[in-house]
Residue frames as a rotation matrix with the C-alpha (Angstrom) as fourth column:
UNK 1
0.042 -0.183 0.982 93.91
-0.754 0.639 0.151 77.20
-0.656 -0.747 -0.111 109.08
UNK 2
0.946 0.320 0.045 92.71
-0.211 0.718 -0.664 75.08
-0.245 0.619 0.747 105.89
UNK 3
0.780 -0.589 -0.209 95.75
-0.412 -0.234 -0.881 76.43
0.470 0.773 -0.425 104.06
UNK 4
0.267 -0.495 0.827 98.28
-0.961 -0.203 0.188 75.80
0.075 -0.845 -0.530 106.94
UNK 5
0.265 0.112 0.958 97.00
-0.316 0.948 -0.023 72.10
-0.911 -0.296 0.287 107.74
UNK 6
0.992 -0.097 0.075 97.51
0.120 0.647 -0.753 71.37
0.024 0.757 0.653 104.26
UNK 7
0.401 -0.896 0.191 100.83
-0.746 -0.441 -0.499 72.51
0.532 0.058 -0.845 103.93
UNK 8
-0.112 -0.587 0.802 101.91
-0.988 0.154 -0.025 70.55
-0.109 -0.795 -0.597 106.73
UNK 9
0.464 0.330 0.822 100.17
-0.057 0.937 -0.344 67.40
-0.884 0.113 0.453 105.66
UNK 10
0.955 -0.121 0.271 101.44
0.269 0.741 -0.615 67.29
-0.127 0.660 0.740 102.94
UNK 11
0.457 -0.880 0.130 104.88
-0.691 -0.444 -0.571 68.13
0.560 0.171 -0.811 103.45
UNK 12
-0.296 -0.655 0.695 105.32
-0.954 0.238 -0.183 65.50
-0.046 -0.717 -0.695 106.34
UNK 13
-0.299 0.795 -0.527 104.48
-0.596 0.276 0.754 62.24
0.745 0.540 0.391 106.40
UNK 14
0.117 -0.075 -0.990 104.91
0.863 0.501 0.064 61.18
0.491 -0.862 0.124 109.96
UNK 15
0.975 0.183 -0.127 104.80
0.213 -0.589 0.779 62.86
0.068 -0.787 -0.614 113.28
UNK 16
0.625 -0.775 0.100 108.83
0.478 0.480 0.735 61.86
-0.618 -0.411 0.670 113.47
UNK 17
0.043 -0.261 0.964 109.42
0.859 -0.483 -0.169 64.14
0.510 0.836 0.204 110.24
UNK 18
0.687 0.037 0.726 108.69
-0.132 -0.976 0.175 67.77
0.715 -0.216 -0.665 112.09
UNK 19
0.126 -0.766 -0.630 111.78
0.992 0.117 0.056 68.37
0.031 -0.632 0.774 113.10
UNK 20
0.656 0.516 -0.551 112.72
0.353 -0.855 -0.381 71.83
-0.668 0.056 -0.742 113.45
UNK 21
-0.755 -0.639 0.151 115.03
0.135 0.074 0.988 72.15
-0.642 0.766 0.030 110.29
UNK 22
-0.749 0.386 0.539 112.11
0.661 0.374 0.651 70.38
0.050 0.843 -0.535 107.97
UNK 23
0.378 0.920 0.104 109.34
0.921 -0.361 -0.147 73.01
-0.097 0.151 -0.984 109.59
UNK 24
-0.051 -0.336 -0.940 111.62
-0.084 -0.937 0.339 76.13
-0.995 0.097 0.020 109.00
UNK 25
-0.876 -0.342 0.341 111.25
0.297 0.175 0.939 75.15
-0.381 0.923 -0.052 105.52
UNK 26
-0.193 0.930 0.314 107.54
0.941 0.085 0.329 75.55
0.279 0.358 -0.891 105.10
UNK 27
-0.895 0.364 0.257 106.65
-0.272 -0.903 0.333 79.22
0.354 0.228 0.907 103.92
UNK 28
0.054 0.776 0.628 103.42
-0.305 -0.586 0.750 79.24
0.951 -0.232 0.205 105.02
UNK 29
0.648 0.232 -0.726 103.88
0.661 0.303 0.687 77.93
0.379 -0.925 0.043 108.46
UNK 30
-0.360 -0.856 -0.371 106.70
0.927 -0.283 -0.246 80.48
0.105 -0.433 0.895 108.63
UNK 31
-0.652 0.250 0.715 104.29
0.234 -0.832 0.504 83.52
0.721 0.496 0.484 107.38
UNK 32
0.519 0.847 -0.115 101.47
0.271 -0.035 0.962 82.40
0.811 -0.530 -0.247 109.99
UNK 33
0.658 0.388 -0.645 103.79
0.697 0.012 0.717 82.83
0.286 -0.921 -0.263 112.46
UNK 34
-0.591 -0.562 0.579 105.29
0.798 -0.512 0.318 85.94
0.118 0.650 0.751 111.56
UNK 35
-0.558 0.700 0.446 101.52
-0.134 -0.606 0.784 87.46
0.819 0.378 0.432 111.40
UNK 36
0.120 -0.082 -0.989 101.46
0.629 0.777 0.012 85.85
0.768 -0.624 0.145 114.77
UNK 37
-0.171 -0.753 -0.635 103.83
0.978 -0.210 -0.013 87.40
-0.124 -0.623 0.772 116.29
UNK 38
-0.946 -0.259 0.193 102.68
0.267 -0.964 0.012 90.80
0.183 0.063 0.981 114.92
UNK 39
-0.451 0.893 0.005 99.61
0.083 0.037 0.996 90.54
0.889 0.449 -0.091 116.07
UNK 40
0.954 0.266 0.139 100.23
-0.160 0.059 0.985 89.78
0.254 -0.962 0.099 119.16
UNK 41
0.171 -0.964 -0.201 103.87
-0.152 0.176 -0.973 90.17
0.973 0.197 -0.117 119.51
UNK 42
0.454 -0.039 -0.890 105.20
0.572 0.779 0.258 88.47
0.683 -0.626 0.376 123.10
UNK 43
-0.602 -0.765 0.227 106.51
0.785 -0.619 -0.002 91.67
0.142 0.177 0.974 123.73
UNK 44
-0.022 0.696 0.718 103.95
0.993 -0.069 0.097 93.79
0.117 0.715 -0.689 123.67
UNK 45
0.744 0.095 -0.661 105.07
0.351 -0.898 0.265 97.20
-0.569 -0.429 -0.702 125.59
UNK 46
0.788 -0.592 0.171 108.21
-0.428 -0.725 -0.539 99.55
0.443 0.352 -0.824 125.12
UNK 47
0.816 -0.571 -0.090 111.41
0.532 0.803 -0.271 98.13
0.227 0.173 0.958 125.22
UNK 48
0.870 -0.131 -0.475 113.19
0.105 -0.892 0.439 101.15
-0.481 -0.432 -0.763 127.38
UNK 49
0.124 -0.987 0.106 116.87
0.881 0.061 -0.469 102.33
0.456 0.152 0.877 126.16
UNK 50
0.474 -0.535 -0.699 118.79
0.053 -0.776 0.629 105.47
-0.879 -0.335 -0.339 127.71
UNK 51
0.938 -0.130 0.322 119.69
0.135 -0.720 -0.681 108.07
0.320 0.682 -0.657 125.14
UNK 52
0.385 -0.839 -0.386 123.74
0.849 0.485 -0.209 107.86
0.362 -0.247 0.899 125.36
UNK 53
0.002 -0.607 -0.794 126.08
0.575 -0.649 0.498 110.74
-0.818 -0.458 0.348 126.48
UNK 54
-0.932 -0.246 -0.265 125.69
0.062 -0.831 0.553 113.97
-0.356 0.499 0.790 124.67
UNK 55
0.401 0.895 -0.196 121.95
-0.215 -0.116 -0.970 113.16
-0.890 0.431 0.146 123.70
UNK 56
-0.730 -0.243 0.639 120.69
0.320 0.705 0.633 112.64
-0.604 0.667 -0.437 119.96
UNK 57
-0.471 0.662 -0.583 118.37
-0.857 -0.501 0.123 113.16
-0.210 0.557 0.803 117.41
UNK 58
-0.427 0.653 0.625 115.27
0.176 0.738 -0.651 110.73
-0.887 -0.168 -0.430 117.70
UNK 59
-0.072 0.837 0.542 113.36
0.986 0.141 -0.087 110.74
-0.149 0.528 -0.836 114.37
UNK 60
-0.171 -0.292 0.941 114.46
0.679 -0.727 -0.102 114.45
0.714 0.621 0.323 113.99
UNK 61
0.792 0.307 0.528 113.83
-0.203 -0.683 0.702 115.70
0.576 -0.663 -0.479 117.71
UNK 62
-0.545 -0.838 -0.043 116.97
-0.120 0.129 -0.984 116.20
0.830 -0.531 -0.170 119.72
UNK 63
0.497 0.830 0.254 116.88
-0.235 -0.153 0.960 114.15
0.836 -0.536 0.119 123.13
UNK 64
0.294 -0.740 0.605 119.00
-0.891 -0.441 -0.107 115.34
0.346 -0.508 -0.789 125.72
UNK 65
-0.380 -0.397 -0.835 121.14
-0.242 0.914 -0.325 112.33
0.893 0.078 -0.443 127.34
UNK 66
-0.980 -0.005 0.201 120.02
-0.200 0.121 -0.972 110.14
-0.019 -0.993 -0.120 130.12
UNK 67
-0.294 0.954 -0.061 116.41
-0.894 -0.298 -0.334 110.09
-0.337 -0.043 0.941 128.72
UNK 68
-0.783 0.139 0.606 114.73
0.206 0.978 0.042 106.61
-0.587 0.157 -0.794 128.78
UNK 69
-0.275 0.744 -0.609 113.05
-0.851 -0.483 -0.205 106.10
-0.446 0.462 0.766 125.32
UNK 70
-0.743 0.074 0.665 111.62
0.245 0.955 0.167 102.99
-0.623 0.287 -0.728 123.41
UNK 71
-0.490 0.755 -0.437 108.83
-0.559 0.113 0.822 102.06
0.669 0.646 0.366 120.20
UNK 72
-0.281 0.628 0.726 106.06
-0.469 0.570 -0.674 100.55
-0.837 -0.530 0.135 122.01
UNK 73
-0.920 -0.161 0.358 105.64
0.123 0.748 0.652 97.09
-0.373 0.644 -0.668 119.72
UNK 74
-0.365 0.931 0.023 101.80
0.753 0.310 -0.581 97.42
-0.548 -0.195 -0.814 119.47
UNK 75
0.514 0.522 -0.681 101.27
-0.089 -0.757 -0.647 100.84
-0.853 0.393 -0.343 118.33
UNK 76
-0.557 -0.531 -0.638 104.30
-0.776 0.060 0.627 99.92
-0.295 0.845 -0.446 115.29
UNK 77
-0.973 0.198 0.121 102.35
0.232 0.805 0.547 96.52
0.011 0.560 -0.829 114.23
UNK 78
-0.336 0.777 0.533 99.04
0.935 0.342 0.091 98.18
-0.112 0.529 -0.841 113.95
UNK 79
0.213 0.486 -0.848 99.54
0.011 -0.869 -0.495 100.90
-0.977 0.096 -0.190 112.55
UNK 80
0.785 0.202 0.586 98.16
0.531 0.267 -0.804 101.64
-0.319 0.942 0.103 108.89
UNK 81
0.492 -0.817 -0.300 101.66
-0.580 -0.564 0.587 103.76
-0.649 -0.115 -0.752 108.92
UNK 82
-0.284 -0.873 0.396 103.20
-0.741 0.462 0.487 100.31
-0.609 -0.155 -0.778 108.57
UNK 83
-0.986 0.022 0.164 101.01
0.109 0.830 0.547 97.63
-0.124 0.557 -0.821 107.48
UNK 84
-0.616 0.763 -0.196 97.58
-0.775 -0.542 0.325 97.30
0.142 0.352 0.925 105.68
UNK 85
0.425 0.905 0.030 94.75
-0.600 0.257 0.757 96.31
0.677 -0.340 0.652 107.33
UNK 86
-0.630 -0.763 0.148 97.07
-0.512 0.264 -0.818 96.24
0.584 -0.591 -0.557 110.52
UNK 87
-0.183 0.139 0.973 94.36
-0.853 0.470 -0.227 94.63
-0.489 -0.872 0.033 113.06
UNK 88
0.663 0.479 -0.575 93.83
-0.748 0.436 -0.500 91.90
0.011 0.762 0.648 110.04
UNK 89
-0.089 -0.758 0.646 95.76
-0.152 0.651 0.743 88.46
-0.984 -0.032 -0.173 110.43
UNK 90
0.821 0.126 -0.556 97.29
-0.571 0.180 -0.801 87.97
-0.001 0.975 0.220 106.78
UNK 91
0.346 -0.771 0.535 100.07
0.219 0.621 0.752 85.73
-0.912 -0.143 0.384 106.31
UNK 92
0.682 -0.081 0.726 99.78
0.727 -0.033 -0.686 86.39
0.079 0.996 0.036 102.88
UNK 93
0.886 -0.437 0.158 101.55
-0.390 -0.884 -0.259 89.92
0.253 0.167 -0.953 103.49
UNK 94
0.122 -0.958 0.259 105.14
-0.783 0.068 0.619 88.01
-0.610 -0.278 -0.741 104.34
UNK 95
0.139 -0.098 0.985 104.82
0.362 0.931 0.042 85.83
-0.922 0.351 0.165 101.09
UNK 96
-0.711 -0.569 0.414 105.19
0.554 -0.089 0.828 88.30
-0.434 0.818 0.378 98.55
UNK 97
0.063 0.968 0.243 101.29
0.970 -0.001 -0.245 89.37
-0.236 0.251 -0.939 98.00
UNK 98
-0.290 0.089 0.953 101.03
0.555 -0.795 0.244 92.20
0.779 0.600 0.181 95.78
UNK 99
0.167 0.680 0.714 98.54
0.443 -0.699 0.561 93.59
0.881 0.223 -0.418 97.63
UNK 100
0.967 0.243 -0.073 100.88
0.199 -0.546 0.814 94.30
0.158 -0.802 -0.576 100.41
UNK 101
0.220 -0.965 0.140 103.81
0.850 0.119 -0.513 95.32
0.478 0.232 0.847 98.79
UNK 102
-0.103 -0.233 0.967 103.89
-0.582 -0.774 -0.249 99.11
0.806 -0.589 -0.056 100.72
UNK 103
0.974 0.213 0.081 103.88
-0.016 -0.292 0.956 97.37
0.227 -0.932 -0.281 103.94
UNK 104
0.413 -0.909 0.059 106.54
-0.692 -0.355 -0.628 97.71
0.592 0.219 -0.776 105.97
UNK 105
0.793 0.210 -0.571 107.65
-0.155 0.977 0.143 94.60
0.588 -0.025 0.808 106.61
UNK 106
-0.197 -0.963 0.184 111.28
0.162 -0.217 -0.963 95.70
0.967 -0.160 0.199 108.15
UNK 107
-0.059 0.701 0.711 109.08
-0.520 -0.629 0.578 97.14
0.852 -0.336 0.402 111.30
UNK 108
0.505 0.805 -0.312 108.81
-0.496 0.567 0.658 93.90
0.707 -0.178 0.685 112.83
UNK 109
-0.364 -0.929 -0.066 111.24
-0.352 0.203 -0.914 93.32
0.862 -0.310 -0.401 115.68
UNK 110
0.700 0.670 0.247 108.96
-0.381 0.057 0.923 91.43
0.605 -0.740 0.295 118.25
UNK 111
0.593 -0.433 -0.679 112.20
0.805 0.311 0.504 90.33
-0.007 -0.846 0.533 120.24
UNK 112
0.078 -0.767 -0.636 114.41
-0.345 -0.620 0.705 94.02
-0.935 0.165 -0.313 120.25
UNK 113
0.889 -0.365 0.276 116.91
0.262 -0.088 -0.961 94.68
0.375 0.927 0.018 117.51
UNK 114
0.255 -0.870 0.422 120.92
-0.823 -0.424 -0.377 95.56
0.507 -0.251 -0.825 118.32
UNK 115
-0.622 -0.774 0.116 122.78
-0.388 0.176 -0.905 94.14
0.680 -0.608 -0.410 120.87
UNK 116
-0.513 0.584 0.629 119.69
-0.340 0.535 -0.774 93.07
-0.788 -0.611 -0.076 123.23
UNK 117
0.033 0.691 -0.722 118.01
-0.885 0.356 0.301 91.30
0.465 0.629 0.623 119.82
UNK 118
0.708 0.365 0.605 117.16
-0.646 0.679 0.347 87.98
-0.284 -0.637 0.717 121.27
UNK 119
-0.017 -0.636 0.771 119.55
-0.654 0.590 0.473 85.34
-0.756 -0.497 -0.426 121.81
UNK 120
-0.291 0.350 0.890 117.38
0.409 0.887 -0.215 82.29
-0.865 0.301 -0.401 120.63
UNK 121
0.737 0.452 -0.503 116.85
-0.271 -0.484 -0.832 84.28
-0.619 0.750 -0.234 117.22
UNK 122
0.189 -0.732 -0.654 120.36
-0.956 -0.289 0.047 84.31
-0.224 0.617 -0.755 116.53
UNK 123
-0.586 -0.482 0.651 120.86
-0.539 0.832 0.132 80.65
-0.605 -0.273 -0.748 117.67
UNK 124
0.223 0.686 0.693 117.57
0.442 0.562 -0.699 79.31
-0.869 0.462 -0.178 115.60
């Protein structure tokens, strides 16, 4: 929080400055809420899809078509699969920190991915 507040103080110097341009700019307010969002991602269940015509191969199991499958967001953001010391809020781990260069930072999709990726992502 220290680290945050400072950031922001000193980056703005009025209330009339935080627009939302000038606060996409600020790396740690962007990391906190990042580590946010995977923590507790707004999202938190299974995002259903239907396996297309002819079926597929899921992660190396064929699954026949017509079958409704999805990643449930929670069990991908805390697991030590993905990220280290997954129930841990770090910001640090979307700034570069060494010590969490094996996570997998790619993982994170707390609004979908494809064609249903949120909207307001693309637009912001």
């Amino acid at each position: 929080m220290e680290k945050l507040t400072t950031e922001i103080r000193t980056a703005f110097a009025s209330f009339d400055d935080l627009t939302l341009e000038a606060l996409a700019h600020q790396k740690y307010l962007m990391a906190v809420l990042q580590e946010g969002m995977r923590m507790y991602p707004p999202v938190p269940t299974t995002l259903p899809r239907v396996v297309p015509k002819g079926g597929m191969a899921v992660h190396g199991q064929w699954v026949p078509e017509g079958t409704v499958v999805g990643v449930n967001h929670m069990g991908v953001y805390r697991s030590k699969a993905h990220f280290k010391y997954p129930n841990e809020f770090h910001p640090e781990r979307w700034l570069g920190d060494p010590e969490f260069s094996d996570d997998h930072l790619d993982a994170l999709e707390v609004f979908s991915t494809g064609p249903r990726n949120c909207l307001g992502k693309n637009l912001a």
